[in-house]
N, C-alpha and C positions, 0 to 999 in steps of 0.2 A: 552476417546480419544479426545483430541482436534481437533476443527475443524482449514480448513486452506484455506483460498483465495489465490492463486498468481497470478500478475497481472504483464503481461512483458511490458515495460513502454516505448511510444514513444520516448522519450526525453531524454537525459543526463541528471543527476544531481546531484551538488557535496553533497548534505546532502537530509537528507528524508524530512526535514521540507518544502522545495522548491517542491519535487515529490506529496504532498499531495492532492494540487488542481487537478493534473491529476489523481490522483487514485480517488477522490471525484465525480468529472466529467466522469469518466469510467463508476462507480457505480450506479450512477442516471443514468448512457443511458441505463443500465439495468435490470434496473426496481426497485433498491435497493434505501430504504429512509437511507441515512446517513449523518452522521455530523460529524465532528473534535469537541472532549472531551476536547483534549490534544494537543497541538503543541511544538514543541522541538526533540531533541534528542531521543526520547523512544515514538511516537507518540501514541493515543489512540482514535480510529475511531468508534463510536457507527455504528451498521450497523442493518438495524432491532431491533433497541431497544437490541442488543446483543453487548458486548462491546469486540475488538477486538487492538490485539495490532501491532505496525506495525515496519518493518523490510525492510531495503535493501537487495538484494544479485545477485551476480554479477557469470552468470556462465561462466568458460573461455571456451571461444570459438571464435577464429578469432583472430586480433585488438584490437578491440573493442565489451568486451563482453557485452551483452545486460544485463541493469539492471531488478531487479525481486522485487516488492516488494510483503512480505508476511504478509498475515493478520492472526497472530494466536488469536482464541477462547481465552480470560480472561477465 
């Protein structure tokens, strides 16, 4: 079973490659050592030395639905 982070994202943003410094910055305040592998389209986030891959998703609710990104387990 894959593991999964989701992290609801202060900010708007139109592609993931712009959201990754806040999800980088979330990470570290919580106690997590990670890095950007990969930047682009299909990002690739090492998090504990475990490599995870990253996702937008947007659930409707309101307006303006609050973005999600999701870190799935490589």
């Amino acid at each position: 079973m894959e593991k999964k982070i989701k992290i609801e994202l202060d900010n708007r943003y139109k592609n993931i490659s712009d959201a990754m410094p806040e999800v980088i910055d979330y990470l570290t305040q919580q106690g997590y050592e990670c890095n950007i592998k990969l930047l682009g389209s299909n990002p690739i986030v090492e998090i504990n030395k475990v490599e995870y891959g990253a996702r937008i998703s947007q659930r409707i609710l309101g307006p303006l639905p609050p973005q999600i990104i999701i870190l799935e387990e490589k």
